[in-house]
C-alpha positions as CSV (number, residue, x, y, z in Angstrom):
1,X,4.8,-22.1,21.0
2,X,3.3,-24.7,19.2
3,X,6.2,-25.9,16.4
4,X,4.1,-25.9,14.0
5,X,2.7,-22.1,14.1
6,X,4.4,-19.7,11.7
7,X,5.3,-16.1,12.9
8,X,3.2,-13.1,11.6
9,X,3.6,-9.3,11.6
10,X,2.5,-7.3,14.6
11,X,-1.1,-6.8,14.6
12,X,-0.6,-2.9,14.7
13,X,1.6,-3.2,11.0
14,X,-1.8,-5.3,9.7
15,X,-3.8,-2.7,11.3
16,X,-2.2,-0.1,8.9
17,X,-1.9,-1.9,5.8
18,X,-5.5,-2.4,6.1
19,X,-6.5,0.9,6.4
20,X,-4.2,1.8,3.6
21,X,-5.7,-0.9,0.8
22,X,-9.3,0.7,1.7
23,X,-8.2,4.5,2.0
24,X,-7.2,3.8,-2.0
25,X,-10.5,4.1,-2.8
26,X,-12.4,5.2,0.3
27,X,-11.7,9.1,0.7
28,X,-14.1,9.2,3.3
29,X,-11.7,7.0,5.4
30,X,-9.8,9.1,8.3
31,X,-7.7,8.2,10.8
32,X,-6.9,10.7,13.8
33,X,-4.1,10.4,15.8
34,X,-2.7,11.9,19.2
35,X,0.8,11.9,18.6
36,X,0.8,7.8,18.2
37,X,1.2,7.8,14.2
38,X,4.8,6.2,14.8
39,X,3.7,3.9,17.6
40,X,0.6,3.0,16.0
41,X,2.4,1.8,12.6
42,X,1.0,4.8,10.7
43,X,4.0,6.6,9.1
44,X,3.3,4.6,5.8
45,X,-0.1,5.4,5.8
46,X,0.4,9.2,6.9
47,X,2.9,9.5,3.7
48,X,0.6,7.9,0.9
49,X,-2.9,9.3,2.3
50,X,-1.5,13.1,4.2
51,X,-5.0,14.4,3.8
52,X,-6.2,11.7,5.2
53,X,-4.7,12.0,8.6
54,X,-6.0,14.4,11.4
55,X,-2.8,14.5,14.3
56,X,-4.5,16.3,17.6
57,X,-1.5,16.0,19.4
58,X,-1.3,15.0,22.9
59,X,-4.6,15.8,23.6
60,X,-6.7,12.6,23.9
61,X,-9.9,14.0,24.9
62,X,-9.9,16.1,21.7
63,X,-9.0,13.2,19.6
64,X,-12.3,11.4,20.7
65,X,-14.4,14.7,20.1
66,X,-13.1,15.3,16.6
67,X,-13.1,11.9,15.4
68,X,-16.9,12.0,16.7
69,X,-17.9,15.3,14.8
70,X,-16.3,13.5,11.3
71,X,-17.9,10.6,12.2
72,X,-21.4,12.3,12.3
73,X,-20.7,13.9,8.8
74,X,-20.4,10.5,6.8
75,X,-16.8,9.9,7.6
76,X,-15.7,6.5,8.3
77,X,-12.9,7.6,11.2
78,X,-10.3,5.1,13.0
79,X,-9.4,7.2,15.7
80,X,-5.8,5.9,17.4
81,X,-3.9,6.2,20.8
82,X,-2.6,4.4,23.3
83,X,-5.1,2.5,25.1
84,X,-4.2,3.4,28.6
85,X,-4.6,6.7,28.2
86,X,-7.7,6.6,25.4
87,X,-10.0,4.6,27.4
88,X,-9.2,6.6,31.2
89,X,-8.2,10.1,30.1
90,X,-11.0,10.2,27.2
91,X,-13.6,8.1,28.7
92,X,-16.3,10.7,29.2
93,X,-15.7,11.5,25.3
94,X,-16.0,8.1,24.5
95,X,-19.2,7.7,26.5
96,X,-20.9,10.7,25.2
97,X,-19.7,11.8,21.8
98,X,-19.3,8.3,20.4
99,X,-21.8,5.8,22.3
100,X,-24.3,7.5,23.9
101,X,-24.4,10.0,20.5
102,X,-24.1,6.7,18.5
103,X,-21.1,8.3,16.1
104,X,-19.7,5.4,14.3
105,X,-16.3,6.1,15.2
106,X,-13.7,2.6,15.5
107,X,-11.7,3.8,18.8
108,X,-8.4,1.9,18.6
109,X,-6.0,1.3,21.5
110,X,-2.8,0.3,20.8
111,X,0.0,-1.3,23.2
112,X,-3.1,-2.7,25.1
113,X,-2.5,-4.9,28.3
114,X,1.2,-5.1,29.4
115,X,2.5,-4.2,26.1
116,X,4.5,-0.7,27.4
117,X,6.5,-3.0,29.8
118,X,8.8,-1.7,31.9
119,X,7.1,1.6,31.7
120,X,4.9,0.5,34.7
121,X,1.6,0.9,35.3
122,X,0.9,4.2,34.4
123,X,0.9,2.7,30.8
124,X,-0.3,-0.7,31.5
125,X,-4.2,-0.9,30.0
126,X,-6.3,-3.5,32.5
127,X,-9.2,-1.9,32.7
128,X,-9.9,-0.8,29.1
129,X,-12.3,-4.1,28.9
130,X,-14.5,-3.7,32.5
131,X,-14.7,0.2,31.7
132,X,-16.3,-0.2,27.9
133,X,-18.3,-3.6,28.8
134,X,-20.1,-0.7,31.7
135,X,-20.8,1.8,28.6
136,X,-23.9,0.7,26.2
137,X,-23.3,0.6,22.4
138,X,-20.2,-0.7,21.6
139,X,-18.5,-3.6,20.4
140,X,-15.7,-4.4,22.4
141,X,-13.0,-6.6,20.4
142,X,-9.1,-7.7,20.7
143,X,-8.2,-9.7,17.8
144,X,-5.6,-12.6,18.1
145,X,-3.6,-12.3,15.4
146,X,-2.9,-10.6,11.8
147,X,-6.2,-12.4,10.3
148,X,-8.4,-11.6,12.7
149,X,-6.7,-8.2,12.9
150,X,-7.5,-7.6,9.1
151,X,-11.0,-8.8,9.3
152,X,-11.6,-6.5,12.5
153,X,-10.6,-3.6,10.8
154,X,-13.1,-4.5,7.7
155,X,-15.9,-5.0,10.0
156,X,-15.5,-2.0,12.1
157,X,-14.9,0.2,8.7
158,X,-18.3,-0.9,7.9
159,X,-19.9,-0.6,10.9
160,X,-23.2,1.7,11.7
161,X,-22.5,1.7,15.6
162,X,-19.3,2.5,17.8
163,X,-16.2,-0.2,17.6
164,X,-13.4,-0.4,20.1
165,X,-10.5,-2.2,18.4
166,X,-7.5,-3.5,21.0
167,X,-3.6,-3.8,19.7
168,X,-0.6,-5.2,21.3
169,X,3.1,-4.5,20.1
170,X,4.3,-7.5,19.3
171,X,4.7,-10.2,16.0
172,X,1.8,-12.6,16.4
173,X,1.7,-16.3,15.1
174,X,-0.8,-17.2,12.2
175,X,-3.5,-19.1,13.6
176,X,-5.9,-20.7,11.4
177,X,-8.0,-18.8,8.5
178,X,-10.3,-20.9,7.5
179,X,-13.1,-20.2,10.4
180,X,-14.8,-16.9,9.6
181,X,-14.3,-14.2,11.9
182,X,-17.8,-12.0,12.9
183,X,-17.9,-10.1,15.4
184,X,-19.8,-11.8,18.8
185,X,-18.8,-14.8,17.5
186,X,-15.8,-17.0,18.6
187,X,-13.2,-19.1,16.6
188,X,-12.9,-22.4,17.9
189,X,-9.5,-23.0,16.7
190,X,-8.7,-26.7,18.4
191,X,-11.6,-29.1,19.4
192,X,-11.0,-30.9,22.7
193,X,-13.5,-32.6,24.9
194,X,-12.0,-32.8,28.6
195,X,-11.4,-28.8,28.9
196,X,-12.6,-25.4,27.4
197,X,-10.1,-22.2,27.2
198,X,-11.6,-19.1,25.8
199,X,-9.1,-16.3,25.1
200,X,-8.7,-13.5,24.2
201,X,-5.9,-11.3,22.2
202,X,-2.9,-12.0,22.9
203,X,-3.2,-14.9,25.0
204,X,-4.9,-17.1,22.3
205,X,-1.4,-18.4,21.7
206,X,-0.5,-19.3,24.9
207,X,-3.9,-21.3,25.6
208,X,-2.8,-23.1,22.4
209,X,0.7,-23.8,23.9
210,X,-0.6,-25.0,26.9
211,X,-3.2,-27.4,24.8
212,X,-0.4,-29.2,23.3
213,X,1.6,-29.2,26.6
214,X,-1.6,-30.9,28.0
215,X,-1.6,-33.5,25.2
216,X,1.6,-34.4,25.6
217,X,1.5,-34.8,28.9
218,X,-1.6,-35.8,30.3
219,X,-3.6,-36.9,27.1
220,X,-6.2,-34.1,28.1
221,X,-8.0,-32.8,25.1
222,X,-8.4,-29.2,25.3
223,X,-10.4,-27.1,23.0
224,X,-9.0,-23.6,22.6
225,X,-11.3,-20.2,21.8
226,X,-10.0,-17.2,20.4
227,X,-13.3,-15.1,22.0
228,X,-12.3,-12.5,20.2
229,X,-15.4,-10.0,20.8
230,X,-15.8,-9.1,24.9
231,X,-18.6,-7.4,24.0
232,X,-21.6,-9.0,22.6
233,X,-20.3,-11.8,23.9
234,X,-20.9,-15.2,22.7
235,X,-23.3,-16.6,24.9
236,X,-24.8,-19.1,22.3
237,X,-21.0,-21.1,22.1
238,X,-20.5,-20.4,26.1
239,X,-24.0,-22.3,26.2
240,X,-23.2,-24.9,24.6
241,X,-19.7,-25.7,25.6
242,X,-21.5,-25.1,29.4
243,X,-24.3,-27.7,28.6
244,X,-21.7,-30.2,27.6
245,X,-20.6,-30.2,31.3
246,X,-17.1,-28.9,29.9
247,X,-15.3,-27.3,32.5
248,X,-14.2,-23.9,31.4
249,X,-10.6,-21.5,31.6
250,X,-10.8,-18.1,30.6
251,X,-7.3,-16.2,29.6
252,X,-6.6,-12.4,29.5
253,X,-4.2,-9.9,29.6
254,X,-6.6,-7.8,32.0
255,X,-7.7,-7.2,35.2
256,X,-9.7,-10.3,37.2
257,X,-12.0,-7.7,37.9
258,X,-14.7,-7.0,35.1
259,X,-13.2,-8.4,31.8
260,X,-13.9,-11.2,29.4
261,X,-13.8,-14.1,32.0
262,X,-16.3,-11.9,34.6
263,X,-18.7,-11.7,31.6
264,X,-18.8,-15.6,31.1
265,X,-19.1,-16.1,34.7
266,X,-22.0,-13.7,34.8
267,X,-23.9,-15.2,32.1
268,X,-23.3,-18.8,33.1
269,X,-24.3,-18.3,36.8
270,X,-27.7,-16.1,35.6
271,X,-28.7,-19.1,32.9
272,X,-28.2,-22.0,35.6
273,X,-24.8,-23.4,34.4
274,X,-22.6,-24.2,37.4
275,X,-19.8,-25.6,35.2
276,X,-16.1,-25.9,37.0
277,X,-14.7,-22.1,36.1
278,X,-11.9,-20.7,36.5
279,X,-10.4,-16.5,35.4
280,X,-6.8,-16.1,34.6
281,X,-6.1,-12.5,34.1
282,X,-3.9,-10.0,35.8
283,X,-4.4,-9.8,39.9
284,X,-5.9,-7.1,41.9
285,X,-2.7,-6.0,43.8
286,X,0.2,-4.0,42.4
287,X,1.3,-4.8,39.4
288,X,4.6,-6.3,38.8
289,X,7.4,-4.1,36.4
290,X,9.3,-5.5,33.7
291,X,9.1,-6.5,30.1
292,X,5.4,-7.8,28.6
293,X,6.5,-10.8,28.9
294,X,8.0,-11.2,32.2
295,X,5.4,-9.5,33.4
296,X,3.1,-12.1,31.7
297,X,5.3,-15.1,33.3
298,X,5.1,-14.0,36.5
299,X,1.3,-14.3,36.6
300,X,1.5,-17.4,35.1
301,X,-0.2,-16.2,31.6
302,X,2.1,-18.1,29.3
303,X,1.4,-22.2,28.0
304,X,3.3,-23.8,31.4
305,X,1.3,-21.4,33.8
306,X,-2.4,-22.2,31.9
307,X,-1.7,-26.0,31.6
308,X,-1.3,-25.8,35.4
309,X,-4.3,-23.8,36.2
310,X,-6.4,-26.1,33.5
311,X,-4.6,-28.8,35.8
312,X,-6.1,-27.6,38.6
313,X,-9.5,-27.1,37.7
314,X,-9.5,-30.6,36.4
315,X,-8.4,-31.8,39.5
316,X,-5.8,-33.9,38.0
317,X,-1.8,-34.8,38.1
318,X,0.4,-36.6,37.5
319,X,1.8,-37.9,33.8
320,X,-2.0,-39.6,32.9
321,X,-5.4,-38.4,33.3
């Protein structure tokens, strides 16, 4: 990690302090859970606002219709579970009640990605983005760290259309706050001329170790993305970082198959780009167990294994470019 980042809270504690400064003087405000209020940071919340708590149990499928039917009565409704199960068990709910019906619900999954670890892949969420990018009317976002995160939660709070919001477990690093943070439009956090990384979540931070590792190195100049909105993407700074001739990198803690770096390749290939592109994401074979993060290391989604793949799209090695 870059020396020089300080550590911040897990997204998911954010999350809940969020919701808690606007449920002060937002009755309408409701968050429904399915038996996650402990994993998804919302014990403090469920203690100062109990009324404004709905727990469905385990029953994800009902959690997505209820949240819909408050939604469609004025109620501004975060509704929270773990994302594996929310966006495959409840996905017909999702679909119908809260796109297709246009309820403004914010759907939240938390321990996204690789987050549950060791509990295999059962719990591992690496589809959630191909799934939701298939189903009109709704923003898909994964925020990258606790400011993004606290922004995200604003925005979708606020929002007249459907939201999906996507947590990990762990403390993030505090990137920088000074860029505004909309949804559709990414952060360029670094500027860098030789190579482009967009990422997503989680793995901003890595692309941001493997930037300096790339500077230090090889003298390459790597600007780093946080595209923190899937869905609409940001075609406008793909465009322009495309036009530049700027080979690009996409990093995330998905599947290859129809996630964030998919959706650039689409749009570059349909607007006549043909920059050097490359996905880094999670393979389509089975799925390695063990921690997030060994899991993460093994498919080379950490600063070391995206300085090598930026490496090799650059066609370079060696200590000088």
């Amino acid at each position: 990690m870059d020396r020089d980042m300080k550590m911040g809270k897990a997204n998911l504690e954010i999350f809940s302090e969020t919701l808690q400064e606007m449920a002060e003087t937002n009755r309408d405000l409701l968050v429904v859970t399915s038996d996650s209020r402990g994993s998804g940071k919302l014990v403090p919340f469920a203690q100062r606002f109990p009324n404004q708590l709905v727990e469905v149990g385990i029953a994800e499928q009902n959690l997505v219709g209820i949240s819909a039917g408050l939604a469609s009565t004025g109620k501004q409704v975060f509704a929270v579970s773990p994302a594996c199960f929310l966006t495959a068990r409840s996905l017909e709910q999702i679909k119908n009640d809260v796109t297709y019906s246009d309820n403004p619900v914010t759907v939240v999954g938390i321990s996204a990605g690789v987050s549950y670890g060791a509990l295999g892949s059962t719990h591992h969420s690496l589809h959630d983005y191909a799934v939701l990018r298939a189903i009109h009317n709704i923003v898909v976002c994964a925020p990258a760290d606790n400011f993004e995160t606290q922004e995200a939660v604003r925005q979708s709070a606020a929002a007249d259309h459907p939201v999906y919001l996507r947590f990990g477990k762990r403390p993030m690093p505090l990137l920088r706050e000074d860029i505004p943070f909309v949804f559709g439009k990414g952060r360029v956090l670094q500027e860098g001329e030789d190579i482009a990384i967009f990422a997503t979540g989680e793995t901003v931070h890595p692309a941001l170790d493997a930037a300096a590792l790339l500077s230090e190195s090889l003298d390459v100049k790597a600007m780093v993305i946080s595209m923190h909105t899937v869905k609409p993407l940001d075609t406008e700074l793909l465009a322009k970082v495309a036009a530049a001739g700027t080979p690009i990198l996409t990093v995330e803690e998905h599947s290859v198959n129809g996630g964030m770096g998919e959706a650039c390749a689409s749009f570059l290939l349909q607007h006549g780009f043909h920059s050097r592109f490359r996905i880094m994401g999670i393979p389509d074979e089975y799925t390695v167990t063990g921690s997030q993060q060994e899991i993460l290391d093994h498919y080379g989604i950490n600063g070391q294994g995206i300085a090598e793949n930026a490496k090799q799209l650059l066609g370079i090695s060696g200590e000088n470019k």
